[in-house]
PDB file of N, CA, C and O in Angstrom:
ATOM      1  N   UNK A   1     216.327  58.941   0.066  1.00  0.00           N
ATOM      2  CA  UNK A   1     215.108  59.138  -0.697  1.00  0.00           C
ATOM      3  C   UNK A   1     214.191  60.077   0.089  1.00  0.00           C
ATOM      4  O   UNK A   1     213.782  59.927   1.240  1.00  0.00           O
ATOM      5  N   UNK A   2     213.945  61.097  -0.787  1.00  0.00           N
ATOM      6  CA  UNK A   2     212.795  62.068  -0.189  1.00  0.00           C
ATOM      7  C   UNK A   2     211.392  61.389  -0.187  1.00  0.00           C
ATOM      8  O   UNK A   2     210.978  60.582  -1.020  1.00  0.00           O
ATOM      9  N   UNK A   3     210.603  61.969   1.140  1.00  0.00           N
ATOM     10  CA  UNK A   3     209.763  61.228   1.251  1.00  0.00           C
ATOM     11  C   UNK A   3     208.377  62.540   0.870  1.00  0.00           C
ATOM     12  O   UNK A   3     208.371  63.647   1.409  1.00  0.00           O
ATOM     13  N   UNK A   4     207.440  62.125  -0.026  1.00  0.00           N
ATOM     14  CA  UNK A   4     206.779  63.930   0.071  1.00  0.00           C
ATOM     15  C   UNK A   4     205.563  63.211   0.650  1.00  0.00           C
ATOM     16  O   UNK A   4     205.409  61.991   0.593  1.00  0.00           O
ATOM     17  N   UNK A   5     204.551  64.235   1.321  1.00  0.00           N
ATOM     18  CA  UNK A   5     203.672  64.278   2.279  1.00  0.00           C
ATOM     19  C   UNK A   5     202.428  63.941   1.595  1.00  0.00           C
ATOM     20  O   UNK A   5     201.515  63.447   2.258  1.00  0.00           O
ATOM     21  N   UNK A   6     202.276  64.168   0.242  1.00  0.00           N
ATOM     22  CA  UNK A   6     201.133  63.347  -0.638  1.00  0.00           C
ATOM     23  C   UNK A   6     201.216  62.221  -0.441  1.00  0.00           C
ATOM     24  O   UNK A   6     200.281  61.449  -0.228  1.00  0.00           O
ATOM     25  N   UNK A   7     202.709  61.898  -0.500  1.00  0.00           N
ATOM     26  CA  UNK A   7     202.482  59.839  -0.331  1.00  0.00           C
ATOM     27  C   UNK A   7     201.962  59.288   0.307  1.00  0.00           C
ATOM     28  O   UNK A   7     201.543  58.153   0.080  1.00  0.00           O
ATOM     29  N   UNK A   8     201.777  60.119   1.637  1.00  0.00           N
ATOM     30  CA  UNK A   8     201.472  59.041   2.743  1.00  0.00           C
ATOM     31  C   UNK A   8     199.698  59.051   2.577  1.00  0.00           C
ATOM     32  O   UNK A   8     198.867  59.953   2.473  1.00  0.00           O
ATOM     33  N   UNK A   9     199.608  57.072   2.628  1.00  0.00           N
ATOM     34  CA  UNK A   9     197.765  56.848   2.571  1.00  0.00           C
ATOM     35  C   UNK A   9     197.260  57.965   3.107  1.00  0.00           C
ATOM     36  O   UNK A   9     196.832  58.862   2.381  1.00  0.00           O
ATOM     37  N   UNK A  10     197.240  58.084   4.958  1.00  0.00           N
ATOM     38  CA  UNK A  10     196.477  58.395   5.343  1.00  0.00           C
ATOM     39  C   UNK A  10     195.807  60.182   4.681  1.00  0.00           C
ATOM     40  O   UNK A  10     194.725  60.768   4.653  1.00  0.00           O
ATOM     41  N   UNK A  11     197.231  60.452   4.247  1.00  0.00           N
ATOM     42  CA  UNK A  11     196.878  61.786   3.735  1.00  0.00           C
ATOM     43  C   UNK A  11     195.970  62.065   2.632  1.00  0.00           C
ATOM     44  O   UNK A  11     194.926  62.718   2.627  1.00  0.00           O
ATOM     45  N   UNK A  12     196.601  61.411   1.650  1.00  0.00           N
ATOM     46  CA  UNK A  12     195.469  60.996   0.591  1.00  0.00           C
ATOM     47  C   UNK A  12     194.048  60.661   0.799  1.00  0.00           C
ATOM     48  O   UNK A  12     193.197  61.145   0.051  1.00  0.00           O
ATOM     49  N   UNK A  13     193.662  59.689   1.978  1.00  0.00           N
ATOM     50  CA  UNK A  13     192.527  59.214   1.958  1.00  0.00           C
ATOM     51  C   UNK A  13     191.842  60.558   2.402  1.00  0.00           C
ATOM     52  O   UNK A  13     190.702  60.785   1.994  1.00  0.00           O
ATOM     53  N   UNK A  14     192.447  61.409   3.173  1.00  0.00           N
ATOM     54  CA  UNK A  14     191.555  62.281   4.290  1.00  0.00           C
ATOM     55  C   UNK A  14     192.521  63.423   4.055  1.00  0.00           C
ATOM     56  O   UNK A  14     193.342  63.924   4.824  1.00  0.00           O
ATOM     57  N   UNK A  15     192.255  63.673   2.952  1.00  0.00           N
ATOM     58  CA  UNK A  15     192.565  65.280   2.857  1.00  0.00           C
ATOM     59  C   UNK A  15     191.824  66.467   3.266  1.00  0.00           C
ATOM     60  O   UNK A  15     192.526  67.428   2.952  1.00  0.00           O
ATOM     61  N   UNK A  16     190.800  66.847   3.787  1.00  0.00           N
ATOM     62  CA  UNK A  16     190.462  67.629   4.100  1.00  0.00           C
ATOM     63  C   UNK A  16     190.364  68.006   5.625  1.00  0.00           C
ATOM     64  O   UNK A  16     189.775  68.860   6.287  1.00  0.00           O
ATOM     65  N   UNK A  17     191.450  66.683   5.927  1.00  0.00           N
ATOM     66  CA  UNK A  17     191.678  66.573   7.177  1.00  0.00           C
ATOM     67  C   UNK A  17     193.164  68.081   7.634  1.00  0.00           C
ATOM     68  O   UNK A  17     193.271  69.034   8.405  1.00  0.00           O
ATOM     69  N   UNK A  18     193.895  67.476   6.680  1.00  0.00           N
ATOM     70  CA  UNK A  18     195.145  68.191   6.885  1.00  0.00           C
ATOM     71  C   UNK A  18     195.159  69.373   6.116  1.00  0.00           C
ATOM     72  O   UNK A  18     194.570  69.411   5.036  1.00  0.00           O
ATOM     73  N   UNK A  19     195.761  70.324   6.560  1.00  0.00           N
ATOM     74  CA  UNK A  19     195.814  71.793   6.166  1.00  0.00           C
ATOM     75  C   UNK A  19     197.028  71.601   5.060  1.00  0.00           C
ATOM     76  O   UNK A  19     198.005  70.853   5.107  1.00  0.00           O
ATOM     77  N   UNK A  20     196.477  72.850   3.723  1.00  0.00           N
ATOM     78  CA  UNK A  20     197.487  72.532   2.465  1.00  0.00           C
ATOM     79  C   UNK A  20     198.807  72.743   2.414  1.00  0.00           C
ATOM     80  O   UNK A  20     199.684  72.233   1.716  1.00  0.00           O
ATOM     81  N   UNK A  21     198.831  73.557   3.241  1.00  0.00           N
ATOM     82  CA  UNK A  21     200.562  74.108   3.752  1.00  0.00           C
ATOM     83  C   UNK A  21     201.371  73.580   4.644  1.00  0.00           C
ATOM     84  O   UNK A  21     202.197  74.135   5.370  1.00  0.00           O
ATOM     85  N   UNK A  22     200.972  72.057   4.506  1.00  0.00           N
ATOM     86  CA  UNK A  22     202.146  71.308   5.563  1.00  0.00           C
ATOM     87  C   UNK A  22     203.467  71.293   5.244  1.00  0.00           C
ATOM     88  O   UNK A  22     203.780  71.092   4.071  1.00  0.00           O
ATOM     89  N   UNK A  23     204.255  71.460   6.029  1.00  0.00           N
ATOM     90  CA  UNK A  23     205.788  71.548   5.627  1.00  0.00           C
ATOM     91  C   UNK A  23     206.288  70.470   4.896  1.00  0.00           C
ATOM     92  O   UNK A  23     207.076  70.648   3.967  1.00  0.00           O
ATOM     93  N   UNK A  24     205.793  69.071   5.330  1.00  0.00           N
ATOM     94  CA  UNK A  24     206.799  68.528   4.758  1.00  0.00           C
ATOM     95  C   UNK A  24     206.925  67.126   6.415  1.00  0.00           C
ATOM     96  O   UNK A  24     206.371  67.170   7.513  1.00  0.00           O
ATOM     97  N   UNK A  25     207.885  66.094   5.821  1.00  0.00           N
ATOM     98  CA  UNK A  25     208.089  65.246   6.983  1.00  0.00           C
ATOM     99  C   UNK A  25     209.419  65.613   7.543  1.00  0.00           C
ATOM    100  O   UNK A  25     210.295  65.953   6.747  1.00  0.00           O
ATOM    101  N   UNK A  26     209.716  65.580   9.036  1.00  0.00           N
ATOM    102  CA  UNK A  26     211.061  65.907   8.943  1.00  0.00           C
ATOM    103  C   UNK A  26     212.207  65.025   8.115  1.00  0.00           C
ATOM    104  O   UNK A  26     212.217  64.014   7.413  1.00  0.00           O
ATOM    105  N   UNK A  27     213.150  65.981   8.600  1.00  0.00           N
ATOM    106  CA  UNK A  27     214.186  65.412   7.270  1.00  0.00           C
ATOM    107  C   UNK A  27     214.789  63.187   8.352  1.00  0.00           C
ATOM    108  O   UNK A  27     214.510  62.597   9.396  1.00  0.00           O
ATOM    109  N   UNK A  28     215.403  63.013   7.459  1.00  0.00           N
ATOM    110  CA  UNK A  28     215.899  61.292   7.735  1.00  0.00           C
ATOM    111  C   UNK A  28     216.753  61.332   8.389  1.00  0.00           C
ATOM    112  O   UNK A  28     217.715  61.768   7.756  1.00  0.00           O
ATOM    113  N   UNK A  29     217.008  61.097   9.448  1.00  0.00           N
ATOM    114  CA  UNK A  29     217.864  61.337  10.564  1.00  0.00           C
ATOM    115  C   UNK A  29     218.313  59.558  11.299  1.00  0.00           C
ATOM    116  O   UNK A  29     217.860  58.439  11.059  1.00  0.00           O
ATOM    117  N   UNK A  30     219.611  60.161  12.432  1.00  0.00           N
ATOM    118  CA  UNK A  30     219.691  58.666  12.653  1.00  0.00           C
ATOM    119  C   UNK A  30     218.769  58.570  13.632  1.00  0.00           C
ATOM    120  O   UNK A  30     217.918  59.421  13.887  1.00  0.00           O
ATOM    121  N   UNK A  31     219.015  56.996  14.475  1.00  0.00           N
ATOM    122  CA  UNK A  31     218.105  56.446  15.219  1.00  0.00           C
ATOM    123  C   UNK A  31     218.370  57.529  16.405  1.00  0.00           C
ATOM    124  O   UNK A  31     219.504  58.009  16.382  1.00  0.00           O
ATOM    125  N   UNK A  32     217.763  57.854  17.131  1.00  0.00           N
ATOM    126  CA  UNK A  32     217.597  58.958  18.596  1.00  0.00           C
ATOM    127  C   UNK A  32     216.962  58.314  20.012  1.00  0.00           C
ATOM    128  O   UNK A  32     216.507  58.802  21.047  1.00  0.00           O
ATOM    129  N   UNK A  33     217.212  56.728  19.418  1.00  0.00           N
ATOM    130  CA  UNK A  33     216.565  56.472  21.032  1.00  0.00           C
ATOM    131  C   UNK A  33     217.744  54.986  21.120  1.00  0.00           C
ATOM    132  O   UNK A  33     218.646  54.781  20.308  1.00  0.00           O
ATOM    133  N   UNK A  34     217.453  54.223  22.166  1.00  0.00           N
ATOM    134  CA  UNK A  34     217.282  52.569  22.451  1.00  0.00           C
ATOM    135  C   UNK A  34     216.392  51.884  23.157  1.00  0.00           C
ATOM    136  O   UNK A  34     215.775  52.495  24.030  1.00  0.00           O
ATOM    137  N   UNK A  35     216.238  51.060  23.028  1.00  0.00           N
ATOM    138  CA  UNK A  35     215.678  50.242  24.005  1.00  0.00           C
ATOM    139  C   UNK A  35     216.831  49.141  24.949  1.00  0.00           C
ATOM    140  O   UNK A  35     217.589  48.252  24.561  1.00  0.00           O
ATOM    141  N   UNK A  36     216.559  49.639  26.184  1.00  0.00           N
ATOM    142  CA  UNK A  36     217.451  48.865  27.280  1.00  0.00           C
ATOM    143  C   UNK A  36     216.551  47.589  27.491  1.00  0.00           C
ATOM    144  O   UNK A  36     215.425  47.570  27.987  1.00  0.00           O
ATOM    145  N   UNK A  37     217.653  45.993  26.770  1.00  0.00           N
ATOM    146  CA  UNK A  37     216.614  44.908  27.621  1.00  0.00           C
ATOM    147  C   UNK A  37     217.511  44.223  28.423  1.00  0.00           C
ATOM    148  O   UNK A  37     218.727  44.174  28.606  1.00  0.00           O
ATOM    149  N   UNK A  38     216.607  43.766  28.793  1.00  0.00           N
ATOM    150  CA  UNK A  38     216.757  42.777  30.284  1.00  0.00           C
ATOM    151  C   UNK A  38     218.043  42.095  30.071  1.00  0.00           C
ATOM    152  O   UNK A  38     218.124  41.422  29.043  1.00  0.00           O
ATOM    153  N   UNK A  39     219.334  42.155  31.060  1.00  0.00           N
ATOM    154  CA  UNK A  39     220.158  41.012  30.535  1.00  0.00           C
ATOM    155  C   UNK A  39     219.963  39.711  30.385  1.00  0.00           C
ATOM    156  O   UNK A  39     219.259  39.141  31.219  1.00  0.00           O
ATOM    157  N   UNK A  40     220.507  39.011  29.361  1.00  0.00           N
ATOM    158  CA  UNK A  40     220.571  37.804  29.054  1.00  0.00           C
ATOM    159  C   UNK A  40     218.570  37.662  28.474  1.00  0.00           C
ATOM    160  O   UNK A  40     217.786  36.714  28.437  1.00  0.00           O
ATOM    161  N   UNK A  41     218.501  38.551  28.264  1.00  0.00           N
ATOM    162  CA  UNK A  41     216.962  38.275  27.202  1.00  0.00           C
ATOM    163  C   UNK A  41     216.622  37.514  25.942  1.00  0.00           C
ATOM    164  O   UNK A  41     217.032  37.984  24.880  1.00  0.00           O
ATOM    165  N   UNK A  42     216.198  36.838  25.935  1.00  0.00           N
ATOM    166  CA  UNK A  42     216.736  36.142  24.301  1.00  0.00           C
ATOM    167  C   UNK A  42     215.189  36.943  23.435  1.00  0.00           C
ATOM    168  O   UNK A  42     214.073  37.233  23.865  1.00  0.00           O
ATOM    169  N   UNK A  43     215.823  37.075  22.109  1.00  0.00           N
ATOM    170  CA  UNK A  43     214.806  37.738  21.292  1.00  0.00           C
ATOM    171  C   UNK A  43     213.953  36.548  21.271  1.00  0.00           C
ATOM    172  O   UNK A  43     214.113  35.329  21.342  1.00  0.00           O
ATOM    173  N   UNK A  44     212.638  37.674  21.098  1.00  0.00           N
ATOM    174  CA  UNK A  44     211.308  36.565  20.745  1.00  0.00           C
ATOM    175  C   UNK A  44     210.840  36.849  19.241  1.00  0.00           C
ATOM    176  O   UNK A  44     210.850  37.911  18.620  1.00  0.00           O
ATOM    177  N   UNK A  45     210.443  35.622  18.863  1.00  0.00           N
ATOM    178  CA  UNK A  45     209.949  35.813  17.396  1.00  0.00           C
ATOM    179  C   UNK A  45     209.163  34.638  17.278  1.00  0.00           C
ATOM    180  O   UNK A  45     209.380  33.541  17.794  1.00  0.00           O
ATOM    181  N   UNK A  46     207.877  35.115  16.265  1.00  0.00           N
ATOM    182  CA  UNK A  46     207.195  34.301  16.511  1.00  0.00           C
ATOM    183  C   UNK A  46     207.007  33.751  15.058  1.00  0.00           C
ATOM    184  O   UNK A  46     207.571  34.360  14.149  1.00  0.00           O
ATOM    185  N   UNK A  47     206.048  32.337  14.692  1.00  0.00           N
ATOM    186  CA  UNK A  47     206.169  32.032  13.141  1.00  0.00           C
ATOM    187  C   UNK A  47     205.340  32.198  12.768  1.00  0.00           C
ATOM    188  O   UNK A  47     204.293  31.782  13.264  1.00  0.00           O
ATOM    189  N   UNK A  48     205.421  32.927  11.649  1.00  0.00           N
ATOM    190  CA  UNK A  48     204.539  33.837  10.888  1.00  0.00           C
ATOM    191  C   UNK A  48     202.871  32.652  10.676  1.00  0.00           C
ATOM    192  O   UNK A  48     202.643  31.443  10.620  1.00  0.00           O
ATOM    193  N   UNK A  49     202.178  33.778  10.630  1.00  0.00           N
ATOM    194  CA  UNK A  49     200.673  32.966  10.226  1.00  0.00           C
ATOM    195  C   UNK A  49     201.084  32.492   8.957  1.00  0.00           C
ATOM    196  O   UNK A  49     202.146  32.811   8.423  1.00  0.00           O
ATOM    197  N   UNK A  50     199.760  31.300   8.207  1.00  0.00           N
ATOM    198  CA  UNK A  50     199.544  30.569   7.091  1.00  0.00           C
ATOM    199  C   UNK A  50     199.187  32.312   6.477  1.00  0.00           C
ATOM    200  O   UNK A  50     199.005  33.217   7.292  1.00  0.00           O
ATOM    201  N   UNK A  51     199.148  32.486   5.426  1.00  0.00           N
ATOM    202  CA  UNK A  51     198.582  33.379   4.420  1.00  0.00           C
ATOM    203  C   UNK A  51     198.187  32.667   3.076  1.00  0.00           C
ATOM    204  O   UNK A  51     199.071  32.041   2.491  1.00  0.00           O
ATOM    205  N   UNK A  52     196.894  32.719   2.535  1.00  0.00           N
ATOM    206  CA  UNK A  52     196.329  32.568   1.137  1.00  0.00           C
ATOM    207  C   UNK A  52     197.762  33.357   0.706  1.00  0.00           C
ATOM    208  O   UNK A  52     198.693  33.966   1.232  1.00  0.00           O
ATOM    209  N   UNK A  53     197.124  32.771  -1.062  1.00  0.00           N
ATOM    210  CA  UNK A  53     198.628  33.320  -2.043  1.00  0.00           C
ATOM    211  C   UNK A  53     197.782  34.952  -2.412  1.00  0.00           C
ATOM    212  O   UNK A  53     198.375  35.953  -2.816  1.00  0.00           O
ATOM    213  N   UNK A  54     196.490  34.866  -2.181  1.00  0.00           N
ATOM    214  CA  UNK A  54     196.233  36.485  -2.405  1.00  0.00           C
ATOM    215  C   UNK A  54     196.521  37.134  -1.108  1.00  0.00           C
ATOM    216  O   UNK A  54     196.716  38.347  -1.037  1.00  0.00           O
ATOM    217  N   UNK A  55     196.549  36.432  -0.189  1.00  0.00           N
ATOM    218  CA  UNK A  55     196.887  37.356   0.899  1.00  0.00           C
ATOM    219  C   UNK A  55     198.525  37.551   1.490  1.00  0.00           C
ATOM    220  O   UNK A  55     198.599  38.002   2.633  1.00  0.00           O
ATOM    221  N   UNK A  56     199.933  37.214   0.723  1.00  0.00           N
ATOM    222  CA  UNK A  56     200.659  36.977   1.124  1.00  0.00           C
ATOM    223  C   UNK A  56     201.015  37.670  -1.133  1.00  0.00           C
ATOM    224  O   UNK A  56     202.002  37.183  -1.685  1.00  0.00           O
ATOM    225  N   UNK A  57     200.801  37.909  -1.330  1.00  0.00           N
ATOM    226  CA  UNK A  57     200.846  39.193  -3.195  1.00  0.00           C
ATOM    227  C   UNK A  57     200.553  40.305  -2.135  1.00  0.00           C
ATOM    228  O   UNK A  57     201.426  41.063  -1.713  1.00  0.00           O
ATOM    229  N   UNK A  58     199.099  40.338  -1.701  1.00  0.00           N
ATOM    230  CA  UNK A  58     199.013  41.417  -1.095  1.00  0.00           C
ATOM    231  C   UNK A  58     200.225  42.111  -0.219  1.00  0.00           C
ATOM    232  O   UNK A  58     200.849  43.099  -0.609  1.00  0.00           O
ATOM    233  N   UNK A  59     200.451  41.435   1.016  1.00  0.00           N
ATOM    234  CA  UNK A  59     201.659  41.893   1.571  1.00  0.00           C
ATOM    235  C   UNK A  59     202.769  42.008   0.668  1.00  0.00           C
ATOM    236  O   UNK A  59     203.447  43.029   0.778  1.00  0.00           O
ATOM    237  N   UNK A  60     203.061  41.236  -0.127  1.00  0.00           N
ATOM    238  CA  UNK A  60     204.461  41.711  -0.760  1.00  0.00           C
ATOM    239  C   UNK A  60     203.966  43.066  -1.452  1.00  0.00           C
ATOM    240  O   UNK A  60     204.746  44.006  -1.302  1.00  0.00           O
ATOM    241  N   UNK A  61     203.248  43.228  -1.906  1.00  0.00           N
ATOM    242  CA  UNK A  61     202.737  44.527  -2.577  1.00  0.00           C
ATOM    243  C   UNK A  61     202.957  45.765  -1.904  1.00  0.00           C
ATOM    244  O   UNK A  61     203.461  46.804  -2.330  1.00  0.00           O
ATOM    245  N   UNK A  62     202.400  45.423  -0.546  1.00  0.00           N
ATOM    246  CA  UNK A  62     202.275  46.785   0.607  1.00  0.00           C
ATOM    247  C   UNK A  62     203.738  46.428   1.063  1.00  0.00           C
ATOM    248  O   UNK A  62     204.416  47.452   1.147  1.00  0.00           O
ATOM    249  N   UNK A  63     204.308  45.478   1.327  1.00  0.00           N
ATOM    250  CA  UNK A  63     205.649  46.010   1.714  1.00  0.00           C
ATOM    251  C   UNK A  63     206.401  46.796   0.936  1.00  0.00           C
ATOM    252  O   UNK A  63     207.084  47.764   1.273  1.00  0.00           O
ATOM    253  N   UNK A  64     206.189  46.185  -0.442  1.00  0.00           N
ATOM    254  CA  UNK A  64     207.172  46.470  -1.310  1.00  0.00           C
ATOM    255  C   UNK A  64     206.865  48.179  -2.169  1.00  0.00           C
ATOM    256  O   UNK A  64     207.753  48.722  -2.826  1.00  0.00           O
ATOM    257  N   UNK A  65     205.550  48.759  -1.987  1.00  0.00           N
ATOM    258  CA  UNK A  65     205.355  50.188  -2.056  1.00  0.00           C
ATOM    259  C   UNK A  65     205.853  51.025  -0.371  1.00  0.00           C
ATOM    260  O   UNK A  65     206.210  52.203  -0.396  1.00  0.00           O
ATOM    261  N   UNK A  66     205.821  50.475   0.575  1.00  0.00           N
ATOM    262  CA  UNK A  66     206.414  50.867   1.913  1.00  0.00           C
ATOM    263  C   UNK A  66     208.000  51.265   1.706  1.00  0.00           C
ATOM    264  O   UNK A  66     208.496  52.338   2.052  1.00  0.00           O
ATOM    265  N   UNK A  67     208.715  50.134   1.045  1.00  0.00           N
ATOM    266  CA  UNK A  67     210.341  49.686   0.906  1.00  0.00           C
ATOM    267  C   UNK A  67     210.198  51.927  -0.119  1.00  0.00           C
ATOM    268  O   UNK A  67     210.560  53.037   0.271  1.00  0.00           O
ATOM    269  N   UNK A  68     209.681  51.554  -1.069  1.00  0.00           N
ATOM    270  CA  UNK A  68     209.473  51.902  -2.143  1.00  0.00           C
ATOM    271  C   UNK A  68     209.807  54.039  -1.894  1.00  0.00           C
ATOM    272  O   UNK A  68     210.662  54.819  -2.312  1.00  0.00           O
ATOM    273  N   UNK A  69     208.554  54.167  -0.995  1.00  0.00           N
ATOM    274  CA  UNK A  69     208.687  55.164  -0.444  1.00  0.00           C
ATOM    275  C   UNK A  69     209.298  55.634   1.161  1.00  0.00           C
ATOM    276  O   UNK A  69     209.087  56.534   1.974  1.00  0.00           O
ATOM    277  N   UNK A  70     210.184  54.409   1.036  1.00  0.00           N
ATOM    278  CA  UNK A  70     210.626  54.672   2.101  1.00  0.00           C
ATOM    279  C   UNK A  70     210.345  54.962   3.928  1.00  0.00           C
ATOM    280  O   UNK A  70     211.073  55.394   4.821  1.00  0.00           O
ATOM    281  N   UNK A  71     209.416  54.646   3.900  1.00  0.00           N
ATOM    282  CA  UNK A  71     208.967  54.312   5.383  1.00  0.00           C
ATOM    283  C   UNK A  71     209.292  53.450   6.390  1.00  0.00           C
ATOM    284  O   UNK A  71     209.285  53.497   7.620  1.00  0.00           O
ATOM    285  N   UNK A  72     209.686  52.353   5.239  1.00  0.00           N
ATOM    286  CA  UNK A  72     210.591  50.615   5.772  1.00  0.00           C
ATOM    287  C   UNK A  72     211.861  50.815   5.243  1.00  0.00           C
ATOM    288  O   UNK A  72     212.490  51.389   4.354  1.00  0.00           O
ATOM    289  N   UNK A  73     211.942  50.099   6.172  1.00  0.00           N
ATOM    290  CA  UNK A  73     213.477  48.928   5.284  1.00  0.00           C
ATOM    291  C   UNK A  73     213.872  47.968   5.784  1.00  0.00           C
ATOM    292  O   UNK A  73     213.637  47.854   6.987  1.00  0.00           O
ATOM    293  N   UNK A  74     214.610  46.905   5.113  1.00  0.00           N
ATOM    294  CA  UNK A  74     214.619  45.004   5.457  1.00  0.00           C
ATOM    295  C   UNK A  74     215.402  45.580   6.636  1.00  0.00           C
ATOM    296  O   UNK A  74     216.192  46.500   6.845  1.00  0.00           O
ATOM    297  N   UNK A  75     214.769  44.541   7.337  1.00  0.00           N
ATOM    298  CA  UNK A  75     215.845  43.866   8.937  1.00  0.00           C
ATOM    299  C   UNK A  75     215.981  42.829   8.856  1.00  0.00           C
ATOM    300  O   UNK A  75     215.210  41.974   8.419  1.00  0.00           O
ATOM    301  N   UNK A  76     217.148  42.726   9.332  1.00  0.00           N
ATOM    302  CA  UNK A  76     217.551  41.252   9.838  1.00  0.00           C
ATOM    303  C   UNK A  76     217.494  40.516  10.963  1.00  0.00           C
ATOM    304  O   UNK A  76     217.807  39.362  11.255  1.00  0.00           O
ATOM    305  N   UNK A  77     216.756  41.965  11.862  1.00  0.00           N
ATOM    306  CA  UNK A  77     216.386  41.234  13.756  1.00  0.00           C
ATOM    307  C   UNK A  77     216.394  40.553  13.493  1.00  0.00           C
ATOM    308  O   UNK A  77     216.245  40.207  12.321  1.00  0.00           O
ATOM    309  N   UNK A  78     216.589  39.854  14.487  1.00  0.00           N
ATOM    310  CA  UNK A  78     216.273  38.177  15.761  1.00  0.00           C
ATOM    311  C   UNK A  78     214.795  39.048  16.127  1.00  0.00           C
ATOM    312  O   UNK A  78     213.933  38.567  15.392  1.00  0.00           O
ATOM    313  N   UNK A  79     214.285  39.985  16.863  1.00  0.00           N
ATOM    314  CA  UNK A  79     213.085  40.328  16.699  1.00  0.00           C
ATOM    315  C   UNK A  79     212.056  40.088  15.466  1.00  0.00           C
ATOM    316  O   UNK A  79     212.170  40.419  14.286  1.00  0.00           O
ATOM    317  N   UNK A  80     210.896  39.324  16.215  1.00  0.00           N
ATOM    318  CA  UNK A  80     209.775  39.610  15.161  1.00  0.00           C
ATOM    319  C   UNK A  80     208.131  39.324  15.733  1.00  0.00           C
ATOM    320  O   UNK A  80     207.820  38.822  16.813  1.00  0.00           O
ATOM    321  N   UNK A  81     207.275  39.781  14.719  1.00  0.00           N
ATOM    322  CA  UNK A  81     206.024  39.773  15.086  1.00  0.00           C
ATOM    323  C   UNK A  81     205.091  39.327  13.704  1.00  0.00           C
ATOM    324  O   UNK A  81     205.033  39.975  12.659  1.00  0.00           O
ATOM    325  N   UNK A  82     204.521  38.292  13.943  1.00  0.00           N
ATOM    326  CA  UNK A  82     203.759  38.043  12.463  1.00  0.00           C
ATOM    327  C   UNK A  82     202.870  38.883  12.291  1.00  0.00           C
ATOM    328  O   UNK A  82     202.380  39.569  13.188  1.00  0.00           O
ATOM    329  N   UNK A  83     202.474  38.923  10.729  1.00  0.00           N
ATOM    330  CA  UNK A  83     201.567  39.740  10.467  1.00  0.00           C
ATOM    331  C   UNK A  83     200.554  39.199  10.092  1.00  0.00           C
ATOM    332  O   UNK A  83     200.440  38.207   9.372  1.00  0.00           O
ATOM    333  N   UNK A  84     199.525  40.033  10.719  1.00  0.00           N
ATOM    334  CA  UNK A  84     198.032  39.682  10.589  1.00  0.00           C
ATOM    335  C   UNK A  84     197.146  40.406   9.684  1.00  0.00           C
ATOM    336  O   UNK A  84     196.822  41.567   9.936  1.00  0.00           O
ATOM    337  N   UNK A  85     196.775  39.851   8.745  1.00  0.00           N
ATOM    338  CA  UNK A  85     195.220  40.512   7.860  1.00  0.00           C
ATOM    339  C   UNK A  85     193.981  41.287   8.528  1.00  0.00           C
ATOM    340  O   UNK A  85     193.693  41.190   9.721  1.00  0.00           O
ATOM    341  N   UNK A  86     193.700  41.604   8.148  1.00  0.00           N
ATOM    342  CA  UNK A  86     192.425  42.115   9.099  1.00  0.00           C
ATOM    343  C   UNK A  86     191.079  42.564   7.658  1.00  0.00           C
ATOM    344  O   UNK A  86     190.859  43.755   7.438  1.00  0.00           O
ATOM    345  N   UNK A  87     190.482  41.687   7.004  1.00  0.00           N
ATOM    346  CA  UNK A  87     190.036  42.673   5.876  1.00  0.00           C
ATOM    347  C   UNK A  87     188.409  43.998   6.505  1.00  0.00           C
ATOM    348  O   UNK A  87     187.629  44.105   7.451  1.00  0.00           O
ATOM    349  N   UNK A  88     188.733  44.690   5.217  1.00  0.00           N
ATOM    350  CA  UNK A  88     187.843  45.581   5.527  1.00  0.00           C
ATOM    351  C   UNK A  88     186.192  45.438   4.888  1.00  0.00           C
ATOM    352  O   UNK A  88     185.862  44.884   3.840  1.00  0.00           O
ATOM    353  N   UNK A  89     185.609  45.895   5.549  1.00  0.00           N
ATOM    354  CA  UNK A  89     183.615  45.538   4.925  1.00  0.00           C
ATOM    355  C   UNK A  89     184.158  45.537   3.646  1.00  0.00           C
ATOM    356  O   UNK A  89     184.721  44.472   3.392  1.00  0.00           O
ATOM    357  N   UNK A  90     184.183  46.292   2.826  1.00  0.00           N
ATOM    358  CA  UNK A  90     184.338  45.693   1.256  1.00  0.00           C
ATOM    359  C   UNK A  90     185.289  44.280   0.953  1.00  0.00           C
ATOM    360  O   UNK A  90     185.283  43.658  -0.110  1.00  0.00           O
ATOM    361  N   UNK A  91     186.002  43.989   2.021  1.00  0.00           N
ATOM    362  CA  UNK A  91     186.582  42.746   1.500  1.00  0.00           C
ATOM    363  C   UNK A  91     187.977  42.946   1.282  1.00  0.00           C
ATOM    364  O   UNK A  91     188.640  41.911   1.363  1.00  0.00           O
ATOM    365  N   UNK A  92     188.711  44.166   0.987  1.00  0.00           N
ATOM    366  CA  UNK A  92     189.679  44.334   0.903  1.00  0.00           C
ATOM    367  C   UNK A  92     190.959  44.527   1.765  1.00  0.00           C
ATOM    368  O   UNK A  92     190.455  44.713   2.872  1.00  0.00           O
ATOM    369  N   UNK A  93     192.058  44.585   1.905  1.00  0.00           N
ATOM    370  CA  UNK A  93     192.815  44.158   2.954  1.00  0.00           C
ATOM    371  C   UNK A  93     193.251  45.964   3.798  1.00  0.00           C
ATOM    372  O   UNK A  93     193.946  46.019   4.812  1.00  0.00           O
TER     373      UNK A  93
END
């Protein structure tokens, strides 16, 4: 899935940030790095916070436009990190 450079929030929010003739994101490539851990490390993962049911729509929402345009995609790590809300002065997430 092509990803185009309008999609991304930040661009949208702050366009007059970025110049109109951006190329583009590079193209989808494989992974280009690792991470070396410690032997015998056991993954850490932690259990997810409580979330309200509006605040846990919300996330499925933003994941599921993320999945959508392609920025994410499901894992199955043994790695994890809960996610935290943070809302903004208007109230919104």
């Amino acid at each position: 899935m092509e990803k185009r450079i309008e999609d991304i929030p930040v661009v949208k929010e702050f366009p007059d940030v970025f110049p109109e003739d951006l190329p583009g994101l590079p193209p989808i490539r494989q992974v280009e790095f690792q991470i070396d851990l410690i032997p015998e490390a056991a993954p850490i993962a932690r259990a997810p916070y409580r979330l309200a049911p509006s605040e846990m729509q919300e996330l499925s929402n933003q994941l599921q436009e993320l999945i959508d345009q392609g920025f994410i995609r499901p894992s199955t790590s043994p790695w994890g990190a809960p996610v935290l809300f943070v809302k903004k002065k208007d109230e919104s997430f």
